[in-house]
C-alpha positions in Angstrom: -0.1 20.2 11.0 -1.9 17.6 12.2 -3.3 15.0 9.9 -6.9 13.0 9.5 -7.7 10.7 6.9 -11.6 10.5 6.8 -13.9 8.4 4.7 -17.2 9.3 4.2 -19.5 6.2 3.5 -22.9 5.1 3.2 -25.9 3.0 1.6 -26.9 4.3 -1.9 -28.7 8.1 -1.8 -27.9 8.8 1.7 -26.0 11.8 0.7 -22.6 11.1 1.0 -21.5 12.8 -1.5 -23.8 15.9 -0.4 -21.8 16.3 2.9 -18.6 15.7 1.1 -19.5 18.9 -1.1 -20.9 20.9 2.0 -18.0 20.0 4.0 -15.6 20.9 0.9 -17.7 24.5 1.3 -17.9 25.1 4.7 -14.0 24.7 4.6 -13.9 27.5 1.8 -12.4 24.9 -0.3 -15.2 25.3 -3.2 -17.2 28.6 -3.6 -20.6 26.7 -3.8 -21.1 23.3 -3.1 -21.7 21.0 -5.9 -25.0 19.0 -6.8 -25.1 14.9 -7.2 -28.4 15.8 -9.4 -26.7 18.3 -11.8 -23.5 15.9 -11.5 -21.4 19.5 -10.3 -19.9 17.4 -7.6 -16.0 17.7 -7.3 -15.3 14.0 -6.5 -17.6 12.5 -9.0 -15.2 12.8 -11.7 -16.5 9.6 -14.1 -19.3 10.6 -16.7 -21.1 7.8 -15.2 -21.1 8.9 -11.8 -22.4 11.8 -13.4 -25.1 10.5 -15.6 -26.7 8.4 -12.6 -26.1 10.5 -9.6 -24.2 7.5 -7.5 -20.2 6.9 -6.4 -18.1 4.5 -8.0 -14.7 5.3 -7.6 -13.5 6.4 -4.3 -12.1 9.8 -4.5 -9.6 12.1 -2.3 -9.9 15.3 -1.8 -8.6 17.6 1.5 -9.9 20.7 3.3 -8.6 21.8 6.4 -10.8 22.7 10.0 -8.8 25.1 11.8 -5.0 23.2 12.8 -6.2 19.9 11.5 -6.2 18.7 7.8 -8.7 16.1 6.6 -8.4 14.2 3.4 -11.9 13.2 2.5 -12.6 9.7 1.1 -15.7 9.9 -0.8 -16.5 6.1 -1.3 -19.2 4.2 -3.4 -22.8 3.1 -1.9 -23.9 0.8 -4.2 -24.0 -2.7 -3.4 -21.6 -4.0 -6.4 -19.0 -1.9 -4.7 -18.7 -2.8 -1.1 -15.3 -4.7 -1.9 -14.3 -0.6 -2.9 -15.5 0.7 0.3 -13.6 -1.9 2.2 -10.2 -1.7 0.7 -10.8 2.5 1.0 -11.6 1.4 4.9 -8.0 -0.3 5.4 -6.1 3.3 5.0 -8.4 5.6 7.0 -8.1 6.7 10.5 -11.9 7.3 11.0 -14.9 7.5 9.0 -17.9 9.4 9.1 -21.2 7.3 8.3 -24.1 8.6 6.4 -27.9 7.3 7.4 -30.6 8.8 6.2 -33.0 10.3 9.3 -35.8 9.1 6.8 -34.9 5.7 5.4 -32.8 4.9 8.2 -30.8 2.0 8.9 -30.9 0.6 5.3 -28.9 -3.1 4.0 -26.1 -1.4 3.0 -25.2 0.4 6.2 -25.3 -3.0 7.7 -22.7 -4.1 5.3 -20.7 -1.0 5.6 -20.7 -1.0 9.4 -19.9 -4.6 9.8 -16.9 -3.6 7.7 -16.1 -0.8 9.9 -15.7 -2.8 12.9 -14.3 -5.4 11.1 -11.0 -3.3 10.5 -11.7 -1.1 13.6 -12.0 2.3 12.0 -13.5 4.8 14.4 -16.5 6.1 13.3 -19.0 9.1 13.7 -22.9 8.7 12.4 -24.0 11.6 10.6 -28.2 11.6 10.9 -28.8 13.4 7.4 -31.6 14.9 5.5 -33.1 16.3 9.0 -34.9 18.6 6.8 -36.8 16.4 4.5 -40.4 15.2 5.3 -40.7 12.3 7.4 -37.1 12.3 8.8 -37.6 10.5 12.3 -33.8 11.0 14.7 -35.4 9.1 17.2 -36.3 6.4 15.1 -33.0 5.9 13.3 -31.5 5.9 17.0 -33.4 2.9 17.7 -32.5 1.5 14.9 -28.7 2.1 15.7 -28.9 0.3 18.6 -30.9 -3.0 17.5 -29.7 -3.3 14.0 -26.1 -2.8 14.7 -25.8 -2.7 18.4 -23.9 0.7 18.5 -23.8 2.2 21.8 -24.4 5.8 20.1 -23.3 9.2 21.8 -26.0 12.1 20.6 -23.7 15.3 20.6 -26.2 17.3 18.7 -30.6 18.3 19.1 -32.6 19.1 16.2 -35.5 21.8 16.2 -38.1 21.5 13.4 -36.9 18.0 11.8 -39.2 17.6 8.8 -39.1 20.7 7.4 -36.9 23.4 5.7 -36.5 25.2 8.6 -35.0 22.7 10.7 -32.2 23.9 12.8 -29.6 21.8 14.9 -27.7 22.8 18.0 -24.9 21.3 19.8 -25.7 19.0 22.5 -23.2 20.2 25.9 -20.9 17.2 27.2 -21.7 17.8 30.6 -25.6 17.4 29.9 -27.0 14.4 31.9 -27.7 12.2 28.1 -24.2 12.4 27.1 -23.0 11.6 30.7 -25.4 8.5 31.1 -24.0 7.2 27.3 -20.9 7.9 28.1 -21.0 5.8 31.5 -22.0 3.3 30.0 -18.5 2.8 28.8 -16.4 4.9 30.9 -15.9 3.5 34.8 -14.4 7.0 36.1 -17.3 9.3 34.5 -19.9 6.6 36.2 -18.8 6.5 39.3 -18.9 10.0 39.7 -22.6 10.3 37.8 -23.8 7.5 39.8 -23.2 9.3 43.2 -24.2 12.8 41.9 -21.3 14.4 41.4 -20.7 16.5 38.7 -18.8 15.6 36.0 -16.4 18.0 33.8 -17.0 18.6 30.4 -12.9 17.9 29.9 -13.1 14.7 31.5 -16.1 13.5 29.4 -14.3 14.6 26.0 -11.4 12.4 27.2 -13.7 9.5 28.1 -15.0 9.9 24.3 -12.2 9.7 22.9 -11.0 6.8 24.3 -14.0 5.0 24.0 -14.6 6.2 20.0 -10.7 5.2 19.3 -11.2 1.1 21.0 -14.8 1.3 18.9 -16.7 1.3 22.5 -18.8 4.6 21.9 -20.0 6.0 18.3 -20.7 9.9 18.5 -24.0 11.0 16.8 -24.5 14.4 15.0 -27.4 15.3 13.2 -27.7 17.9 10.3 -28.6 18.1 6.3 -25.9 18.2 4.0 -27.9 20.2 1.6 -29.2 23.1 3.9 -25.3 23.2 5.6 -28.0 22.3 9.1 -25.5 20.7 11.4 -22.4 20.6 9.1 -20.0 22.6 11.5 -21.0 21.0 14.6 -20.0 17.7 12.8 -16.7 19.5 12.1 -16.4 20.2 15.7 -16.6 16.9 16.3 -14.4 15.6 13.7 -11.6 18.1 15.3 -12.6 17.3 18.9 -13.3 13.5 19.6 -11.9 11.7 16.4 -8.1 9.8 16.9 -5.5 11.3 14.6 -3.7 9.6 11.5 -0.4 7.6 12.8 2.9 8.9 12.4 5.5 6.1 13.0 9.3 6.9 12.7 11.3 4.4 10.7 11.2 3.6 7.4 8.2 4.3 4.4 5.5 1.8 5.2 2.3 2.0 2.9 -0.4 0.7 1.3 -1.8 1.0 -2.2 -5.5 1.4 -2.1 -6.3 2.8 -6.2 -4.9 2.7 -9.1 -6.0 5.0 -12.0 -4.8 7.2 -15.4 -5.3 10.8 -16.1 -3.7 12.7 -19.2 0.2 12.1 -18.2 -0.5 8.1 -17.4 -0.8 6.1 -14.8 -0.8 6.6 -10.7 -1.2 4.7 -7.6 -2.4 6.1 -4.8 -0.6 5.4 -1.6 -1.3 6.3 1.9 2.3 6.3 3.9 2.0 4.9 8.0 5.5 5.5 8.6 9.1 7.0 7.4 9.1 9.7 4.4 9.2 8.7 0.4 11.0 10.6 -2.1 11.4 11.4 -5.9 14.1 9.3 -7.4 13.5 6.5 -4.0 14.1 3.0 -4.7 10.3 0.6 -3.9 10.8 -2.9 -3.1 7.2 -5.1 -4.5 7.1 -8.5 -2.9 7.5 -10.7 -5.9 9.0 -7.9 -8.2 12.3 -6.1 -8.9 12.9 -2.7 -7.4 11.0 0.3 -8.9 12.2 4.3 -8.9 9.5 6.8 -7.9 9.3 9.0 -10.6 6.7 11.6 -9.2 4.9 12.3 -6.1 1.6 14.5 -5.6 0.1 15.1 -2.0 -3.8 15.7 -1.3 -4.3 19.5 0.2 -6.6 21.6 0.4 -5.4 23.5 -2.7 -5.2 20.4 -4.7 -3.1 17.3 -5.8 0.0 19.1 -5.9 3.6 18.1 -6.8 5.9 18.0 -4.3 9.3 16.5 -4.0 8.5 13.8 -1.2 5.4 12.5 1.1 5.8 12.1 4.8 4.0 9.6 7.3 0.0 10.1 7.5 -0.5 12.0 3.6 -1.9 10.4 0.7 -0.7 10.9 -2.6 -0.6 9.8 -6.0 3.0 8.2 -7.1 4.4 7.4 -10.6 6.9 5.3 -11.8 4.9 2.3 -9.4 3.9 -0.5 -11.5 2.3 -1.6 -8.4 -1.1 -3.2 -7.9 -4.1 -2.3 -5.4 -3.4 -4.0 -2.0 -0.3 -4.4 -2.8 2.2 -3.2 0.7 5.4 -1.2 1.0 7.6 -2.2 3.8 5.1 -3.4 6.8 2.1 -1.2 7.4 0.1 -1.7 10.4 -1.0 -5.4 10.0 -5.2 -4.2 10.1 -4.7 -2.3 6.5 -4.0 -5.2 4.5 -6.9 -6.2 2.7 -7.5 -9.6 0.7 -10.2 -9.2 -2.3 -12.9 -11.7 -2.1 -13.2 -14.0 -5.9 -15.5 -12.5 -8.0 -18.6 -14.4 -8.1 -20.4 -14.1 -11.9 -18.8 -14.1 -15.1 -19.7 -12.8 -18.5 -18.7 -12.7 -21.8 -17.0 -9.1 -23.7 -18.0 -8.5 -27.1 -17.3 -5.6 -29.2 -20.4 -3.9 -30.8 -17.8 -3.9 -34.3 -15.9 -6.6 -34.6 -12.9 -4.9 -36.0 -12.7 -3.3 -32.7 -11.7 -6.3 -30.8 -8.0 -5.2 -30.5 -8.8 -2.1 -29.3 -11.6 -3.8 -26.7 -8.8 -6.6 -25.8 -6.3 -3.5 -24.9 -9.0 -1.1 -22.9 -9.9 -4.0 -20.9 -6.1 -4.9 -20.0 -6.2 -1.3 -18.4 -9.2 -1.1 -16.7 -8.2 -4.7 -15.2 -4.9 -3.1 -14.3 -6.9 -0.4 -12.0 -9.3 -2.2 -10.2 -8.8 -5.7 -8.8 -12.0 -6.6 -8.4 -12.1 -7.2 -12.5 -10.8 -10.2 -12.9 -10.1 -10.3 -16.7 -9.4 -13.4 -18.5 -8.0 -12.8 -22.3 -7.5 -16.0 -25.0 -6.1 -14.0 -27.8 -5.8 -17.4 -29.9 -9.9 -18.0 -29.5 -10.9 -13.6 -29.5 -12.4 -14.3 -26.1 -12.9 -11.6 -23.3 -14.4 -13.3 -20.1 -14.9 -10.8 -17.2 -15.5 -12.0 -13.6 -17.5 -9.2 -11.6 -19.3 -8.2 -8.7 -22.6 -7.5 -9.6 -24.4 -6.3 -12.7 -23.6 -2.5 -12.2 -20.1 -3.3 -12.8 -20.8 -4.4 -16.5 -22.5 -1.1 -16.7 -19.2 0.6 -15.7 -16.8 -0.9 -18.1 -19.0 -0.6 -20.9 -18.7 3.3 -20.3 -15.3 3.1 -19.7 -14.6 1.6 -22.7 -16.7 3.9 -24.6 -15.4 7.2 -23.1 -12.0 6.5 -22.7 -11.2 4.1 -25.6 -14.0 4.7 -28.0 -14.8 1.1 -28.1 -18.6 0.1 -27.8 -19.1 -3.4 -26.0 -21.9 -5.7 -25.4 -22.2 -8.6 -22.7 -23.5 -12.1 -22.9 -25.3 -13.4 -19.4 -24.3 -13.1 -16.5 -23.1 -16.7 -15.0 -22.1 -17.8 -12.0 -18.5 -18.3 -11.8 -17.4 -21.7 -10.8 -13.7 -23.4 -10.9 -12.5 -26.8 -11.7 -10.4 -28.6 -9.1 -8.4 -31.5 -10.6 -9.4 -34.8 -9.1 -6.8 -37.3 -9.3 -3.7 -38.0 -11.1 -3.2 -38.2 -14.7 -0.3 -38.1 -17.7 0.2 -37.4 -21.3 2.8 -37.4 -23.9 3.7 -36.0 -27.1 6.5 -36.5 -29.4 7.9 -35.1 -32.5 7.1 -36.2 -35.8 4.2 -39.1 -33.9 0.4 -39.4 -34.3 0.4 -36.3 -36.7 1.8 -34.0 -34.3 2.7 -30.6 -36.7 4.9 -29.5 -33.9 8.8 -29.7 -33.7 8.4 -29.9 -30.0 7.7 -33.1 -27.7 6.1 -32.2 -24.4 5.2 -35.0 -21.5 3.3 -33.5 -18.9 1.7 -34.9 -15.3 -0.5 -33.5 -13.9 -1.7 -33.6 -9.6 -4.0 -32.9 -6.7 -2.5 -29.9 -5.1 -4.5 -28.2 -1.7 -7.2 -25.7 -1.8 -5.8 -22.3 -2.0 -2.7 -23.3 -3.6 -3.5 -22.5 -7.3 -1.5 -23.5 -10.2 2.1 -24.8 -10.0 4.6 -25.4 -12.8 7.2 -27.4 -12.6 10.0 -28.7 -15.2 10.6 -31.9 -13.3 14.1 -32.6 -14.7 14.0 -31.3 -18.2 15.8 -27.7 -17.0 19.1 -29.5 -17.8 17.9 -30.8 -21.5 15.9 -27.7 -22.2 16.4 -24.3 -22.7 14.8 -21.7 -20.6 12.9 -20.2 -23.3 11.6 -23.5 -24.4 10.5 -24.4 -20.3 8.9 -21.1 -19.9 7.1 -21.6 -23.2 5.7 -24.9 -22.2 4.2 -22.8 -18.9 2.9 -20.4 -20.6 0.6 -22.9 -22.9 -0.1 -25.4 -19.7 -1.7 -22.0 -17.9 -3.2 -20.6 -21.0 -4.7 -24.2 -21.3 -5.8 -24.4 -17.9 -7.9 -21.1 -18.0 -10.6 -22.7 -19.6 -10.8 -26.8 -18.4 -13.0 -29.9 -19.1 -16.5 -28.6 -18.0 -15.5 -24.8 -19.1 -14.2 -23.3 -16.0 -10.7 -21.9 -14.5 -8.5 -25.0 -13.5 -7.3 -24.2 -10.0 -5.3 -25.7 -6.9 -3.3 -28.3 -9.3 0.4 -28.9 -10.2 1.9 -29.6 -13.5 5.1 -31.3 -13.7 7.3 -31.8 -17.0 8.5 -35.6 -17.3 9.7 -35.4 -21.1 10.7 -33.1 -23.5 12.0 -33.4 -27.3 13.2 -31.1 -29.5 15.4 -29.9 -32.9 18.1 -27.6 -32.3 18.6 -24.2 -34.1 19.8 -25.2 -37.9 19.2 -23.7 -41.3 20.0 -25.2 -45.2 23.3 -25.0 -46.8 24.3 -21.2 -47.2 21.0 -19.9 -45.6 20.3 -18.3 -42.4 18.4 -19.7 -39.6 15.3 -21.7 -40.6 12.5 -22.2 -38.4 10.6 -24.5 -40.8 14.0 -26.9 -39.4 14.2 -26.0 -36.2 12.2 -26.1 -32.8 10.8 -22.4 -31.6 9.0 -21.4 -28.3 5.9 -21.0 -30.2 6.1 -25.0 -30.7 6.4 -25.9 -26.8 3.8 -22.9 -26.7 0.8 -24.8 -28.7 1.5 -28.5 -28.0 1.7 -27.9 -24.2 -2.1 -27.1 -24.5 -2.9 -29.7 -26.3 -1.1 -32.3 -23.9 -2.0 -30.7 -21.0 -5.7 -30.8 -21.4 -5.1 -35.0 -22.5 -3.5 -35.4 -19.0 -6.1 -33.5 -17.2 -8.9 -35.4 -19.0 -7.2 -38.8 -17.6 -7.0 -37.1 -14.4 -11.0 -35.7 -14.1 -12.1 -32.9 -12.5 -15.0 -31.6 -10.3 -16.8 -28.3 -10.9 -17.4 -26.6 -8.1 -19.1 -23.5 -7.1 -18.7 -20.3 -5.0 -20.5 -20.5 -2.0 -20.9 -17.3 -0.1 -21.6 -16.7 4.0 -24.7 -14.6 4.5 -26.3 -13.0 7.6 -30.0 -11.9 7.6 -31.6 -9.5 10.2 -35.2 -10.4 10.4 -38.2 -9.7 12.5 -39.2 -13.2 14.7 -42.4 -12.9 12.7 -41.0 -13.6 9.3 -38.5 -16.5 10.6 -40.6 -19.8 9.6 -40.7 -18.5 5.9 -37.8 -17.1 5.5 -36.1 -20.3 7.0 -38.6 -22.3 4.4 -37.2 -20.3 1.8 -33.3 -21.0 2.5 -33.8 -24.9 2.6 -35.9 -24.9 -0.5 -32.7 -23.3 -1.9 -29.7 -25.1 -0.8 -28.8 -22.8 2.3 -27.0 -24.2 5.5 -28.2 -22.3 8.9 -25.1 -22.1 10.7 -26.8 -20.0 13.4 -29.8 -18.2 14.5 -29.0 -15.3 17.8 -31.5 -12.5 19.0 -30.2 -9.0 18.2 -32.3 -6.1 19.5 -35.7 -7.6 19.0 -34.4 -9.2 15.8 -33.2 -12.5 14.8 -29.9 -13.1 13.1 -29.6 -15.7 11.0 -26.3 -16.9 9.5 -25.1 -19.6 7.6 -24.2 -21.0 3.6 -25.5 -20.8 0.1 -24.5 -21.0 -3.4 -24.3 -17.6 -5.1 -26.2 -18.6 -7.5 -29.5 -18.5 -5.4 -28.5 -15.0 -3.8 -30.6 -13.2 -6.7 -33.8 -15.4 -5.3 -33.1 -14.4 -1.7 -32.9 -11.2 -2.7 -36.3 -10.8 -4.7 -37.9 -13.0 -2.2 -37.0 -11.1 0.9 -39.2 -7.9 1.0 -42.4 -9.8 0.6 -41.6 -11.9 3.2 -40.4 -9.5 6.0 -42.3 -7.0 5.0 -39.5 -5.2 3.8 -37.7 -5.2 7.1 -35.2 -7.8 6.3 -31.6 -7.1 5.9 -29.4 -9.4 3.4 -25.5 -9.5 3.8 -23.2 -11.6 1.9 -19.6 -12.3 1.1 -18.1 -15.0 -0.6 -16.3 -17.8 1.4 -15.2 -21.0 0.0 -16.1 -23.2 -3.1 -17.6 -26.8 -3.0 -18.8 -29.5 -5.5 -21.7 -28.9 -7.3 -23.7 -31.5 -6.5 -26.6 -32.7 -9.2 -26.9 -30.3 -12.6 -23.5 -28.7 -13.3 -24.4 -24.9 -14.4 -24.5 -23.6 -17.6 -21.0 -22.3 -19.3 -20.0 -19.5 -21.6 -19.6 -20.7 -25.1 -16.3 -21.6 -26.5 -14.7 -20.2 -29.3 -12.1 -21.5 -31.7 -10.9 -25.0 -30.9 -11.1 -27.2 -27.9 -7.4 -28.5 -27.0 -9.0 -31.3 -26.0 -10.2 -32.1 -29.7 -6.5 -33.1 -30.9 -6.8 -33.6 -34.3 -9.1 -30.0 -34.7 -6.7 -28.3 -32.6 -4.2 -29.4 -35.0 -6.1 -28.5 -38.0 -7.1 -25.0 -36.3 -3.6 -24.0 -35.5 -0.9 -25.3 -37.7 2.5 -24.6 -37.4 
């Protein structure tokens, strides 16, 4: 049976999730669709989703339109989850986009289509909520072309648009509209409409396909995915003019795109490009050992069913993976893999009752473990949680998580921008057993270097391997990166190495007639706690430079509203890269801190009139330059204090 994976995406209250459920009932698949307001929908599974009527997890479900089989990706629309839609984009083989005939084009269907043809997914626009008053088809193709230059397709007419009764029909290939759009693109089906021949329906379904597959040509339907209006003409079209999944011989090639739990424990979702994967199969991780599938459940129309293998083109959830999101089996088509932008603001996890903090510290660990874009950083020794996040949505997200799923009521300090240290020279320290009040039976010496940007943190023992023990080496690592999560201004240290030069300590030993003493003898916990303490001495003689995420935006504008919008960016720090027309509108591109986005953002409306449209994604980090920004609060003891840290944490 032939096999379409299909996301379904769109800007916030669009109705995405409405034409998921009407396409879910049109397929017989539910008995009536479900409602976002009375949260009834099938892929809205989270209470939260629920509660406020938006997407926030991607889900699968499958239907099938006569021979083919679609598995529907219902994705998020919010803006704090447009990393989401695009790591759901690298495992699709089309996508059907949701804009609203009465909003229209709207920010986030910028974003979303930039991401589109980013990855090349080939994709249908779905003009919804004909019915509804003020709903404008011509309009929002206008819009289609000058806000995204799309060379659109219209395959459907609407009678009545703005009211109840509105009523779609299907527009016929060989009608002289879709001919002339289709020419545009297509050199045999003009040549033969520019000297008045006719054309064949056949040949013009060919061209479409072709052209919708390289990206050239994006089909239009319109339709209301509450009144059904124009659902099964979309299907048609789906069936007709979309590119099948790929089915590639050879062996299992995948990608992980979701993590989650349910009752019997964890699953990661896979979507397989090539070969077959079994129960009991071996998985090779880069970077891990080898891991035995355990279980396997497939996405049909009935359900998420158990079945003893999946084959090239399904999607299915597969136990036994400790895998993480992104992560690749084998070597999938090079266009799926998907590198998560940094997290750009950072806040601090408390729990509401303090005697919950285990529970909060072990809830967190999991829902980290899901989703990537949760960058969790845990300091057990100093009961901190720091999460770095997206947006403020997301805090809103964990928070019910970690009530509903853990029972454990959190609060969050304020939101920060989230800024790393890079080490800035070159600096030593050294400490030895039984000297300067050290309580430790461990000696560490510890250098530590410049290392490029992108290279994080290295570790290495220098040439203590051969007078240490491997317990004691990997010790000292694990205190030298604990250490370095927090450095001298507050932030992450990053793009450094750490290399051993001396090490000292007292081998295993106990009293007359006694066992094994550790009071006498050297343990991992020593090299553990002193390597924190030396570390942060060597990177204090080193010095380090704070320096903040700096994102790339893009801002479609009206000429009109250029001079004050421009005004705006260089009272703020921005860099203007470039300014180029686009349909009427001006693009403008360039840099800014993160930390004026939230300005831009408020600012904006009032100065286009509300016709701007703001995209953003992070892009490099540079020095802050004048006032360093404010820092979460530390608790416990500073490693940099010796003689506290010493006091704080005795042996």
């Amino acid at each position: 049976m032939p096999l379409l994976n299909l996301g379904i995406v769109a800007h916030v209250d669009a109705g995405k999730t409405s034409l998921t459920e009407r396409l879910l009932y049109e397929a017989g698949a539910v008995s009536r669709p479900g409602s976002v307001d009375a949260g009834t929908t099938r892929t809205d599974s989270m209470e939260l989703e629920r509660q406020r009527g938006i997407t926030i997890r991607a889900a699968v479900t499958s239907i099938a339109v006569g021979d083919l089989m679609i598995n529907l990706l219902d994705t998020p629309g919010h803006p704090d989850f447009i990393a989401e839609v695009e790591r759901s984009l690298a495992v699709l083989d089309a996508a059907v986009l949701v804009v609203s005939a009465v909003e229209g084009v709207q920010p986030q269907t910028v974003a979303i289509w930039r991401a589109l043809r980013r990855i090349g997914v080939p994709t249908v626009v779905f003009v919804n909520k004909v019915d509804r008053g003020g709903a404008d088809v011509g309009a929002v193709l206008t819009q289609l072309r000058r806000r995204l230059a799309a060379h659109p397709v219209v395959l459907t007419t609407v009678t009545g648009q703005g009211g109840r009764d509105a009523r779609v029909h299907p527009a016929g290939l060989d009608t002289e509209p879709v001919v002339e759009a289709v020419a545009e693109v297509d050199d045999a089906v003009a040549a033969r409409w520019l000297m008045n021949r006719p054309v064949r329906a056949r040949d013009v379904r060919r061209a479409i396909r072709r052209a919708v597959r390289s990206t050239e040509l994006t089909p239009v339907t319109c339709g209301s995915a509450i009144t059904g209006a124009g659902v099964r003409e979309l299907c048609q079209v789906l069936a007709e003019l979309l590119p099948r999944g790929e089915h590639r011989d050879g062996p299992p090639a995948g990608t992980v795109f979701a993590v989650d739990r349910d009752s019997h424990g964890r699953r990661v979702w896979l979507r397989l490009w090539s070969g077959q994967l079994r129960v009991r199969d071996r998985v090779l991780f880069p970077g891990a050992r080898p891991q035995t599938v355990t279980e396997i459940a497939v996405t049909e129309p009935a359900g998420v069913l158990v079945r003893p293998s999946v084959s090239a083109g399904q999607i299915a959830a597969v136990r036994g993976l400790s895998a993480r999101v992104g992560q690749l089996v084998g070597d999938p088509p090079r266009r799926h893999a998907y590198r998560f932008p940094p997290p750009t603001r950072q806040a601090l996890v408390e729990p509401v009752e303090p005697a919950q903090r285990l529970a909060m510290f072990a809830g967190l660990a999991e829902l980290a473990d899901e989703d990537p874009l949760v960058d969790l950083r845990l300091d057990e020794q100093q009961e901190q949680a720091v999460v770095r996040l997206h947006g403020e949505v997301q805090k809103e997200v964990l928070a019910a998580l970690l009530q509903d799923r853990y029972g454990v009521r959190v609060r969050f300090s304020g939101t920060l921008t989230a800024c790393i240290e890079r080490v800035a020279g070159t600096g030593t320290a050294e400490e030895r057993i039984r000297e300067r009040g050290n309580p430790y039976l461990a000696g560490v010496g510890l250098r530590v270097d410049t290392a490029p940007i992108g290279h994080g943190i290295e570790f290495s023992p220098g040439i203590e391997p051969g007078r240490l023990t491997p317990a004691f080496v990997a010790a000292t690592e694990q205190g030298v990166r604990a250490a370095l999560r927090q450095g001298l201004r507050g932030w992450p240290v990053t793009d450094c190495t750490v290399t051993m030069t001396s090490s000292q300590y007292w081998p295993r030993q106990s009293k007359p007639h006694q066992k094994f003493d550790k009071s006498i003898s050297s343990v991992a916990a020593d090299f553990r706690n002193l390597a924190a303490v030396v570390v942060t001495a060597a990177l204090r003689r080193a010095g380090s430079r704070v320096c903040q995420p700096i994102e790339r935006f893009e801002i479609n504008l009206p000429p009109d509203a250029v001079d004050p919008v421009l005004a705006l960016l260089g009272r703020l720090g921005a860099v203007v890269r470039d300014t180029t027309p686009a349909g009427g509108y001006l693009e403008v591109s360039g840099d800014l801190p993160s930390a004026r986005i939230p300005q831009v953002v408020a600012a904006l409306p009032d100065l286009t009139g509300g016709e701007a449209v703001l995209t953003t994604r992070f892009d490099h980090y540079a020095a802050v330059t004048g006032e360093e920004p404010p820092v979460l609060p530390r608790r416990g003891p500073d490693p940099g204090d010796r003689e506290a840290w010493f006091r704080a944490v005795p042996r």
